[in-house]
C-alpha positions as a printed Julia matrix, in Angstrom:
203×3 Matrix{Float64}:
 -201.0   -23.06  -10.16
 -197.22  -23.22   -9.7
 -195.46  -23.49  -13.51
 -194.74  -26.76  -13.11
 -197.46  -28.02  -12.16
 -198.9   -25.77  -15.11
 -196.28  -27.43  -18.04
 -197.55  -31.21  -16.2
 -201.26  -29.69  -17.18
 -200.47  -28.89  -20.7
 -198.65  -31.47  -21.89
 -202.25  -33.97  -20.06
 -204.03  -31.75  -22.31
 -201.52  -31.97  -25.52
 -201.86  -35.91  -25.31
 -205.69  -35.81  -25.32
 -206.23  -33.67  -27.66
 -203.78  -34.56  -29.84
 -205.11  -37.52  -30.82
 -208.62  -36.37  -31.14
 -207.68  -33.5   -33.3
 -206.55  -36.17  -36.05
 -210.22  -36.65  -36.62
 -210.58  -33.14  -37.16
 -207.37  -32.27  -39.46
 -208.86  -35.11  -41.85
 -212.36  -34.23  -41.93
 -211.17  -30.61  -42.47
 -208.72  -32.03  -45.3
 -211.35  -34.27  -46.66
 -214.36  -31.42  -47.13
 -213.24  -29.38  -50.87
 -210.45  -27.05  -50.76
 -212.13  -23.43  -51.8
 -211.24  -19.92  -51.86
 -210.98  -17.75  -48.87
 -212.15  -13.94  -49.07
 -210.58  -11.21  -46.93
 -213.27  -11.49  -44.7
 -212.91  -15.4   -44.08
 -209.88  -14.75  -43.39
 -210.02  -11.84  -40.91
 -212.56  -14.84  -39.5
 -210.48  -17.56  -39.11
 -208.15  -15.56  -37.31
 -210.71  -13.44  -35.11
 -211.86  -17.26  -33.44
 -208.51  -18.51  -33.47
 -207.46  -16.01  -30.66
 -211.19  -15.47  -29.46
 -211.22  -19.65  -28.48
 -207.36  -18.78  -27.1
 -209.2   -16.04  -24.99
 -211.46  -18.6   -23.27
 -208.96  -20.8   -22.88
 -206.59  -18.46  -21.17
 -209.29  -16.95  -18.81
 -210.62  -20.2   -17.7
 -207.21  -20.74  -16.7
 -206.65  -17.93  -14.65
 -210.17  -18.37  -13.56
 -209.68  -22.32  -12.32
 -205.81  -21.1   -10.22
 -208.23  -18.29   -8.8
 -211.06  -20.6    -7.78
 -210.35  -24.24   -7.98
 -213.37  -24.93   -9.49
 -213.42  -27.9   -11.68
 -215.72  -26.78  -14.91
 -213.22  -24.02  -15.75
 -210.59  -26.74  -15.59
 -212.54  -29.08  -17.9
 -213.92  -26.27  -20.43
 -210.29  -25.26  -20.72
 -209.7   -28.89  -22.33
 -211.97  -28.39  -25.0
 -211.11  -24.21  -25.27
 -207.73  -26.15  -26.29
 -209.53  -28.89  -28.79
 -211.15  -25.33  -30.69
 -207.76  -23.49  -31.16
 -206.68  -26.69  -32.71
 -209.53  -26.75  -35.08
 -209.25  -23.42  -36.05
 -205.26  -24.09  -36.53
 -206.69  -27.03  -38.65
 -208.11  -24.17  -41.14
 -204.91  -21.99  -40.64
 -202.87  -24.87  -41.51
 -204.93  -26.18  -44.75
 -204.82  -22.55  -46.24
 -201.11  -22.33  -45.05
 -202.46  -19.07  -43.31
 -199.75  -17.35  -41.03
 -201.18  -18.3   -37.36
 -201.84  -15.2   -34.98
 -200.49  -17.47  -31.61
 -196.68  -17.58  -31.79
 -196.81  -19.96  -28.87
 -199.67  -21.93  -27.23
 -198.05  -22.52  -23.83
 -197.86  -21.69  -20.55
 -195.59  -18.75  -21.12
 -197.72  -17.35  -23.72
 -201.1   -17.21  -21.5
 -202.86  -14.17  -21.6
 -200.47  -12.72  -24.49
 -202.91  -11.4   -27.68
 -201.71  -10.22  -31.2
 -205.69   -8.63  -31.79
 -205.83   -5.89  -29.47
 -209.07   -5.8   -28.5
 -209.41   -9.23  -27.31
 -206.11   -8.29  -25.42
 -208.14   -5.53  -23.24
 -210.83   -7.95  -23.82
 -208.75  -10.64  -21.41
 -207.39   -8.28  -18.91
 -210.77   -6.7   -18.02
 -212.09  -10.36  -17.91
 -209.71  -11.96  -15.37
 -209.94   -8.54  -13.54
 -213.59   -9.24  -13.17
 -213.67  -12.81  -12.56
 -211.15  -12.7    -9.56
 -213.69  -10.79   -8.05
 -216.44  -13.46   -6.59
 -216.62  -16.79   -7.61
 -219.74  -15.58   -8.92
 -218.27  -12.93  -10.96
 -215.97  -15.96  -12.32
 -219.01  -18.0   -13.35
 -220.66  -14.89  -15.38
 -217.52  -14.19  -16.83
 -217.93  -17.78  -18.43
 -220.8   -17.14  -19.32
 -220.39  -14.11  -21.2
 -217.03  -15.39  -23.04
 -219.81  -18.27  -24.58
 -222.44  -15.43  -25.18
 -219.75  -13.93  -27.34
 -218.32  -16.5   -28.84
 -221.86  -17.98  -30.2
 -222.83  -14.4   -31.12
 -219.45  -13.96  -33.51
 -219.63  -17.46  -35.07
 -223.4   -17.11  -35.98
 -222.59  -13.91  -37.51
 -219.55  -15.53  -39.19
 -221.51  -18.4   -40.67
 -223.86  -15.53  -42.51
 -220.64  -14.74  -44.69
 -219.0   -18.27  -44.84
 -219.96  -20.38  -47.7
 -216.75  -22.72  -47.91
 -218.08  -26.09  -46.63
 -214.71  -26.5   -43.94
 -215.04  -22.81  -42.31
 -218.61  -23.42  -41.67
 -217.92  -27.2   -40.34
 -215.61  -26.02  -38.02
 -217.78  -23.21  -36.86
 -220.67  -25.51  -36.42
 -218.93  -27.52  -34.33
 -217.6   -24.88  -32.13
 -220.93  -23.56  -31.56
 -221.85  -27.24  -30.25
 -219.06  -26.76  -27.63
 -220.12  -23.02  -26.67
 -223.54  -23.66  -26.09
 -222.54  -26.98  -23.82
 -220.17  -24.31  -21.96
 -223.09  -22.03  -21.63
 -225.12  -24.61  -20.16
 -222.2   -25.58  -17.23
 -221.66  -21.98  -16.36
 -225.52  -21.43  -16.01
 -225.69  -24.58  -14.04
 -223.02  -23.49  -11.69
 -224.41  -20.14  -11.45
 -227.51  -21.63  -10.36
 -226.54  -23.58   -7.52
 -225.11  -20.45   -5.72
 -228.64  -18.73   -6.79
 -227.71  -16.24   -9.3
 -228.68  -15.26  -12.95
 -227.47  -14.44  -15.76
 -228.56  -11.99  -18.54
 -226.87  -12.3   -21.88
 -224.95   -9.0   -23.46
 -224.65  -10.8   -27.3
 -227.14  -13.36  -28.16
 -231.17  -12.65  -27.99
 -232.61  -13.51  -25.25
 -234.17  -16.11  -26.64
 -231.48  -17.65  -28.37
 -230.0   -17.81  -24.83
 -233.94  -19.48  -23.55
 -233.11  -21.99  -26.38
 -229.85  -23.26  -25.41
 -231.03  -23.74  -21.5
 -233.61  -25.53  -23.05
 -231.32  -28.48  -24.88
């Protein structure tokens, strides 16, 4: 994807979510303001950058392959960051992502998700297949960390927010699988049980 054709992308994707993310900022503003420990913290900012890691490697994934559900989960990667930034921005929390564009893609302040994305893309340019599990895995994570979040969360917004982004990564889960299907291959989760993972096919 040629960088214009990138910036015409992102600022589709600003309008949309934009105004959806108004919803969020006042159902995160109306829910009681509470307390954050250390670890809530280190939370909020872990799955602010994790949900900028899926974004960013669906990305590079959809100019590597064209195909249209990395395009369309990298619309609502973009809707999580901005819920997250919701929490960031209630607790006036100083925000891990200087800058959420197109020149910033790829570009981590926790190293470990920064290996975490290079190894990733590495992988998923690799066989459209490859691309697909590589999907899959980023959701197998992502529901892993946020149930394990929730267990030390008891501030009503944190866990809302959570909730709702383990909606969207189990909905992810289920397009990757489906994709993976049609070319006949399987996946095996490396987080969640395997049957949590039975569960969320099921839905």
């Amino acid at each position: 994807m040629k960088k214009g054709i990138a910036f015409v992308v992102l600022s589709f994707l600003s309008i949309v979510l934009f105004a959806g993310n108004l919803t969020v900022d006042k159902q995160v503003n109306s829910l009681p303001y509470e307390t954050l420990s250390a670890s809530e913290v280190e939370g909020i900012m872990q799955m602010r950058e994790e949900e900028k890691l899926a974004r960013d490697v669906y990305l590079e994934l959809y100019k590597a392959w064209g195909l249209p559900v990395f395009y369309n989960i990298t619309q609502s990667e973009q809707s999580h960051m901005d819920a997250v930034k919701a929490l960031i921005d209630k607790y006036n929390l100083e925000d891990p992502i200087i800058n959420e564009d197109f020149e910033n893609i790829g570009v981590f302040k926790n190293e470990e998700l920064q290996n975490l994305f290079n190894e990733l893309v590495s992988l998923g340019k690799k066989s459209l297949s490859d691309a697909l599990k590589v999907g899959a895995t980023i959701e197998d994570l992502d529901i892993f960390d946020l149930e394990e979040l929730l267990k030390s969360t008891d501030n009503e917004d944190v866990k809302f927010i959570y909730n709702n982004l383990m909606k969207g990564s189990e909905n992810h889960m289920r397009s990757f699988i489906k994709n993976l299907d049609k070319l006949g291959e399987t996946f095996t989760p490396q987080f969640i049980s395997l049957e949590r993972f039975r569960e969320i096919l099921k839905f």
